[in-house]
C-alpha positions as CSV (number, residue, x, y, z in Angstrom):
1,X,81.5,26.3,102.0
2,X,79.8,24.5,98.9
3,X,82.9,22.2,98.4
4,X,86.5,21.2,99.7
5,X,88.9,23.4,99.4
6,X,91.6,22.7,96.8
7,X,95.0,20.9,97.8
8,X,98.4,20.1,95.9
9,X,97.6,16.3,96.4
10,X,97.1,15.1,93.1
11,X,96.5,18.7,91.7
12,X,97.7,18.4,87.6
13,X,99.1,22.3,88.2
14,X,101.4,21.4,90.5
15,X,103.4,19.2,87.9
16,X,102.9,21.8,85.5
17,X,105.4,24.0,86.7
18,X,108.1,21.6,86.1
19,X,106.5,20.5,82.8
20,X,106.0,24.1,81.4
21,X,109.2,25.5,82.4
22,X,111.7,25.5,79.3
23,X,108.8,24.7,76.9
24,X,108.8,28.6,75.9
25,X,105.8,29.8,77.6
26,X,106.6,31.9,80.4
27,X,104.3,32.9,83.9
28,X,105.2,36.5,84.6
29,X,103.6,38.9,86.7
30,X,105.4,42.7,86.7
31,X,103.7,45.6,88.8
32,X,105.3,49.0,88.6
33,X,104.4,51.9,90.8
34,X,105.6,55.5,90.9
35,X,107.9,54.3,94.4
36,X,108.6,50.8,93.3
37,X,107.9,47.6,91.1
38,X,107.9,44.1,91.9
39,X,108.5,41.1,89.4
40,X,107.6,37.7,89.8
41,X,108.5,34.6,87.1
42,X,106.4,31.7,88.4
43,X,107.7,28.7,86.5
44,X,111.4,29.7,87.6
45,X,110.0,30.6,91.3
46,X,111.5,34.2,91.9
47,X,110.0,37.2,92.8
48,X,112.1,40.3,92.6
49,X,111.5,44.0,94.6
50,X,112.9,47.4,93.6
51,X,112.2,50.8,95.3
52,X,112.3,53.9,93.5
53,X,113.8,57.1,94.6
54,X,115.3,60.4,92.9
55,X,118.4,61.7,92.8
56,X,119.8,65.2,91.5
57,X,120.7,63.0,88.4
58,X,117.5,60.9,88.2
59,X,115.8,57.9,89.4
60,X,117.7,55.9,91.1
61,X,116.1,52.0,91.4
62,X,117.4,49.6,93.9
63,X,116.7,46.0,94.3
64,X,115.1,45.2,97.7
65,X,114.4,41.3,97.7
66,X,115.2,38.7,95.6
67,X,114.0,35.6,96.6
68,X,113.2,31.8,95.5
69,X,111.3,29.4,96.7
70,X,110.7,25.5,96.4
71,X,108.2,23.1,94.8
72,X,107.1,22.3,98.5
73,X,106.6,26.1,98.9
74,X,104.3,26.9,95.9
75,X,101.2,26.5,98.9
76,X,102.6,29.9,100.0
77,X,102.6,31.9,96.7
78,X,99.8,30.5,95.4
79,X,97.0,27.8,95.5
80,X,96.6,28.4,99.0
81,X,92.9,27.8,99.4
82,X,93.1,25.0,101.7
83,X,95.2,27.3,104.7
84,X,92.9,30.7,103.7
85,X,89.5,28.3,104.3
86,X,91.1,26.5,107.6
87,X,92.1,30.3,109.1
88,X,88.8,31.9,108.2
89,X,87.2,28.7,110.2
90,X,89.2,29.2,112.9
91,X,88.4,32.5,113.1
92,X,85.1,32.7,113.1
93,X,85.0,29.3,115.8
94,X,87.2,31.1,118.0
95,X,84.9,34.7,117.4
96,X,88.2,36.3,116.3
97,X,87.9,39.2,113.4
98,X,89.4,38.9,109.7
99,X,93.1,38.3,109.4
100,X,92.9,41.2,107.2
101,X,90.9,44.4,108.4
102,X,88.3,45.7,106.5
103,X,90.4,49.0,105.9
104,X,93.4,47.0,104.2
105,X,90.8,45.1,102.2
106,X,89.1,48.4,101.3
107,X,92.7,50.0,100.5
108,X,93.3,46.8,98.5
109,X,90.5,47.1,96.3
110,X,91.2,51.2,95.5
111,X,94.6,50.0,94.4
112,X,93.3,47.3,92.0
113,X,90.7,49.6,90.6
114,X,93.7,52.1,90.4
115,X,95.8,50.0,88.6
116,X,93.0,49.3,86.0
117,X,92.5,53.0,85.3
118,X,96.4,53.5,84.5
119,X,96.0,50.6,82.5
120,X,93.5,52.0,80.4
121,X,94.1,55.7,80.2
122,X,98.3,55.2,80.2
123,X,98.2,57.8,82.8
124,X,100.0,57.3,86.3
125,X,96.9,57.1,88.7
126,X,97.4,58.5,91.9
127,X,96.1,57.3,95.3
């Protein structure tokens, strides 16, 4: 490790949320697959969750989660360096293996590189 990992103690970002919020700038991620989408809106802390499925009469979308969380939560959605750096220390002291497995990782990355190519062909990429 080639410095400390980052924590909210004094981090300007974690005020920013707060200071940002109604200024008319807005934080949104939206992913959309061909079985589901997810929607998050970090200044208002809410992520949202559809699944996809068809009907005689066409798609039908239903919400799945809709969640918020708190300022004292924002370590678990994001900025979480600090408890990623303390497990992977753990792990390797205690000779344990990743928290994620190399398949999921691998997986992972063929999604990403999926979602780039729809991105830039427009064309629904399928894994």
């Amino acid at each position: 490790m080639m410095a400390p990992a980052a924590t909210f103690e004094g981090d300007p970002l974690q005020d920013m949320l707060d200071q940002q919020k109604d200024d008319g700038y807005v934080h949104h991620y939206l992913i959309v697959g061909t079985k589901g989408a997810v929607a998050t809106d970090v200044f208002a802390r809410t992520l949202r969750r559809w699944e996809f499925s068809d009907s005689p009469t066409g798609l039908i979308s239903k919400m799945v989660e809709d969640r918020k969380w708190s300022a004292e939560e924002d370590h678990i959605f994001f900025h979480n360096t600090l408890a990623q750096t303390r497990d992977i220390v753990r792990r390797v002291a205690a000779g344990l293996p990743p928290m994620t497995s190399a398949r999921d990782a691998y997986e992972t990355m063929r999604l990403c590189f999926a979602a780039d190519e729809s991105a830039d062909s427009g064309q629904i990429v399928k894994l």
